[in-house]
N, C-alpha and C positions, 0 to 999 in steps of 0.2 A: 433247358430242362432242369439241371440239377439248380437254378437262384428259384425255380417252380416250388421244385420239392423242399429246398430250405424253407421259402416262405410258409407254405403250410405248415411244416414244424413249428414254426415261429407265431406264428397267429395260432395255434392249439397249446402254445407252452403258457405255464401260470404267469404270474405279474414277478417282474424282476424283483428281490429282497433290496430294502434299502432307498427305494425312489421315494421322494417326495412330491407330489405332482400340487402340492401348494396350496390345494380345494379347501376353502372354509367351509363350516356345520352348514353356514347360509349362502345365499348371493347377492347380489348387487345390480340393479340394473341403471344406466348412465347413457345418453347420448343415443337410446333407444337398444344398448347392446347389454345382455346377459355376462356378468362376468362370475362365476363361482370362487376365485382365486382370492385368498388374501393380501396379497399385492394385485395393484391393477394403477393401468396410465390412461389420462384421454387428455387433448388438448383442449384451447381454448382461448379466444382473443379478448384482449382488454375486455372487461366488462361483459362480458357473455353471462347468461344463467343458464344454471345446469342444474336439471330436476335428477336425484340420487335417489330412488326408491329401494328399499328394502322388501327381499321376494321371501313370503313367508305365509301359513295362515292366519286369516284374523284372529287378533287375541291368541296366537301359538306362539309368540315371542315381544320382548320390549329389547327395545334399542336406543343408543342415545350416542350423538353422531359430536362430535365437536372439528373446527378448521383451520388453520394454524392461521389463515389469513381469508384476505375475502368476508364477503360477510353473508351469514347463514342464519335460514329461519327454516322452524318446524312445519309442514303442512297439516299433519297430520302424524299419528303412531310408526307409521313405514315412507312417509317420503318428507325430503326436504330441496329445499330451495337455496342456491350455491351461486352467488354472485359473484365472479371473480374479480380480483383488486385491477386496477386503472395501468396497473406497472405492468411489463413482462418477468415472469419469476416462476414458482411453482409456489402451491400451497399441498399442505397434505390433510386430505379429511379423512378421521379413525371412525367409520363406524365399530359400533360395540353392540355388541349384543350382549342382557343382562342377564338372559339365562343360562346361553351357551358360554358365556362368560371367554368369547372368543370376539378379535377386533381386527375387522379389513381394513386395509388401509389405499384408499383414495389417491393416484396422485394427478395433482390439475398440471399439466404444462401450458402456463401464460404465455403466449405466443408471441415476439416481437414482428407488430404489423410488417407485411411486404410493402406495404405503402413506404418504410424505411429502404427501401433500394435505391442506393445513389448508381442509375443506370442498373452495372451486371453484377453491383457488390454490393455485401449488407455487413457493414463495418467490416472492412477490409477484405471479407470473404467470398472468393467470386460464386455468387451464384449461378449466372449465367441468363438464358431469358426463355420462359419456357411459351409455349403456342399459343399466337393470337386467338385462336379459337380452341372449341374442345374437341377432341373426335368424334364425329356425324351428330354435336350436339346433348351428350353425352357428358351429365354433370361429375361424373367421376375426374375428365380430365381439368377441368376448370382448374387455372392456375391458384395453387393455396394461398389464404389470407395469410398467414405469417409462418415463423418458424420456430422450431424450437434451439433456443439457444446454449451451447456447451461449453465448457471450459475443462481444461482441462483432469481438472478432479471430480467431473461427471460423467466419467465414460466408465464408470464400476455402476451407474447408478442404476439398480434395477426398473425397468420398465413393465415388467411381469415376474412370477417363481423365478425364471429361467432366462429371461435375456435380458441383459442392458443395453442402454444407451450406446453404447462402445460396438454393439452390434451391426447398430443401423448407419455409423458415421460413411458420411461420402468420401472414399479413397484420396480425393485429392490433399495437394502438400501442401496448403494453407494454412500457415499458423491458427491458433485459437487464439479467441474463440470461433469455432466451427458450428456450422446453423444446417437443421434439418427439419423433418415431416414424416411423421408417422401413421400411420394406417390402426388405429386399434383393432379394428377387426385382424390383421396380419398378427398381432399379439396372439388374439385368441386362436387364431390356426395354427400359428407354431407348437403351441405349448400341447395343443390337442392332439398335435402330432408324436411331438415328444412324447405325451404320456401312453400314445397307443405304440410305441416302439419299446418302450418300458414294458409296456403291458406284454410285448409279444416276445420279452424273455433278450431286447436287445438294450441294456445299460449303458443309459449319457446320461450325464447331467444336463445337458442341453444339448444346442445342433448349434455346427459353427458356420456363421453364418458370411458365405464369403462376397457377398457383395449385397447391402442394405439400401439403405436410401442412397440416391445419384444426385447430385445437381443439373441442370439441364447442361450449364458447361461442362462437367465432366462427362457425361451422356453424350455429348456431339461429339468430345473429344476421344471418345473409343469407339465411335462410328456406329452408335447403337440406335435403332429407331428413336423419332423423335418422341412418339406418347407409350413409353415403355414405363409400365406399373410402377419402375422403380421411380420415377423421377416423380412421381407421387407419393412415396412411403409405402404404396402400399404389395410392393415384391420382397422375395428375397431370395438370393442364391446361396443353396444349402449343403450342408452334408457332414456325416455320420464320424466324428474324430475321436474319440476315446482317449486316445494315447497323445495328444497334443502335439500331432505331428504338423499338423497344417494340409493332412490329406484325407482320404476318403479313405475310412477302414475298410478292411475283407470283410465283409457283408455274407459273402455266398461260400468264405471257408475254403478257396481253393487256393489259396498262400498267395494270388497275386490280384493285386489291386488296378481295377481296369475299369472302362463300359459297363460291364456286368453287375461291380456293387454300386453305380448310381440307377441302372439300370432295375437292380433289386428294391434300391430306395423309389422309384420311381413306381414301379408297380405296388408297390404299400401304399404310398397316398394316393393312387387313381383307384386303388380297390375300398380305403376309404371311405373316397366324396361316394362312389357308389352305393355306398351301405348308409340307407336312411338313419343318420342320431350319431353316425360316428364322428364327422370330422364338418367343422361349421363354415359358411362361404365358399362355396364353390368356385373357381378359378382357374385361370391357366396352371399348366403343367407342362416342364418343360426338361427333354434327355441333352445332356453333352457332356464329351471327351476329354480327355487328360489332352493338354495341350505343352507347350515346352514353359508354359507361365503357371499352370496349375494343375490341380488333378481333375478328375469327370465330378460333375455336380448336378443336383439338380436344381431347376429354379420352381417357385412356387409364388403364388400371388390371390388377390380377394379382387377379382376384375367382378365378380358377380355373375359370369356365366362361364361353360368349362372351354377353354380350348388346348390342343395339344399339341406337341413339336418333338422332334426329335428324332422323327421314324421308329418309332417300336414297335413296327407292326412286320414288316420286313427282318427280322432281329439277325437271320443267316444269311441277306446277300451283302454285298459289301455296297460302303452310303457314304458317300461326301458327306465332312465333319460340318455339325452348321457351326457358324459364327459364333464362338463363345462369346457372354456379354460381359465376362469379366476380365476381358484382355486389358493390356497395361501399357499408353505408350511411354515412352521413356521421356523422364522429367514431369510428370503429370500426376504418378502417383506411387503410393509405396506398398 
């Protein structure tokens, strides 16, 4: 009752002082997704083209886009044509807009093909081997063309306002460089998240995100289903840290930190995807417990349709903890 009555204070208080939630004058559209933000990431394999349009009225703005690599041609006033270079790397495209005299910035991650797997490793890094098939058919699970590759002075590197690279890396103890896959849509749910947690009067700078992308071997090796969103980029296990503790802040104000404030975070994004315009891609939602390796989190993901876990519907009887998916064996990760 009393995470009920916070929540609604909280969804009726003004917009936190202070938050930047990163939105340019305009947006962007790429890969068929809407991005408002002046940073944004999408990937991409050797040689791919990517059509960048600029969302605007005709003749209400001029633009003029330039790419740091790759080679780029104008179609028209509002879109262009983004060939990316033969190498794996990134390139960054500034669009500029010359009236709002404001510039997004683009970033392509060049994907080093998977066809590079010697077996379960992609120079040195065990990836592991993810499902001969996709689940019942279903092109979300198709094993990814490539990966994106990290070193260690790209794990600051933003991939949206608010999260980087460093966010999404797979736990395991594999030297770098370390290879992964990201979800752009997961970009845009987080940050939308973010900003409506802002909005509802609760200040982060981000959400810390405690378990990103998996590899399929680190995924086997913590007993977690085989076609689990993360091991596509496109999950994440979340929660609310302020103070840099590495736990779940008091959410619900009652000085102790439990069930209840992921429980609180948990009903904010399922009340949300409910509310048409708030929160983009609908997806799993998922409740767990402080465990003796971590605090209570929740996990969130872009599966495309909504499913639930966790028991929150029972909230007063007592419930067998489910399987956290961010358990840790020992020597496997840090």
């Amino acid at each position: 009752m009393r995470a009920t009555v916070v929540m609604a204070l909280l969804l009726a208080a003004p917009a936190a002082h202070g938050f930047d939630d990163g939105r340019a004058r305009f947006s962007i559209r790429v890969k068929g997704l809407v991005s408002p933000y002046r940073v944004m990431s999408v990937t991409a394999m050797p040689g791919d083209s990517l059509t960048v349009e600029t969302l605007t009225r005709p003749g209400a703005a001029r633009y003029a886009v330039e790419a740091s690599c790759g080679e780029l041609a104008a179609a028209d006033g509002t879109h262009w044509r983004f060939r990316a270079p033969a190498t794996p790397g990134r390139c960054k495209l500034k669009v500029r807009s010359l009236t709002a005299d404001e510039t997004v910035e683009l970033r392509v991650f060049v994907l080093v093909p998977a066809s590079r797997l010697a077996g379960e490793h992609l120079n040195g890094y065990r990836i592991g081997r993810y499902p001969d098939k996709p689940l019942k058919g279903n092109a979300l699970y198709v094993p990814p063309r490539g990966f994106v590759e990290v070193v260690k002075d790209d794990v600051d590197t933003h991939l949206s306002p608010h999260f980087k690279l460093g966010h999404f890396v797979s736990k395991q103890l594999d030297p770098f460089p370390k290879y992964l896959t990201f979800d752009e849509r997961l970009l845009l749910k987080l940050e939308a998240i973010l900003a409506e947690l802002n909005q509802a009067g609760i200040h982060a700078d981000t959400l810390h995100v405690m378990s990103g992308y998996r590899t399929p071997f680190y995924n086997r090796a913590i007993e977690n289903v085989p076609y689990s969103m993360h091991v596509w980029g496109g999950a994440a296990d979340i929660f609310v840290d302020r103070d840099g503790n590495d736990v779940m802040d008091d959410l619900t104000g009652d000085k102790v930190v439990d069930l209840d404030d992921a429980r609180f975070l948990y009903d904010f994004i399922d009340r949300l995807e409910k509310t048409e315009g708030r929160l983009p891609w609908i997806g799993g939602l998922g409740l767990y417990p402080a465990t003796s390796a971590h605090g209570p989190f929740v996990h969130v993901d872009v599966r495309g349709r909504p499913a639930r876990w966790g028991d929150v519907v029972a909230r007063d009887r007592p419930r067998a903890a489910p399987a956290p998916e961010g358990a840790r064996p020992a020597g496997l990760v840090k």
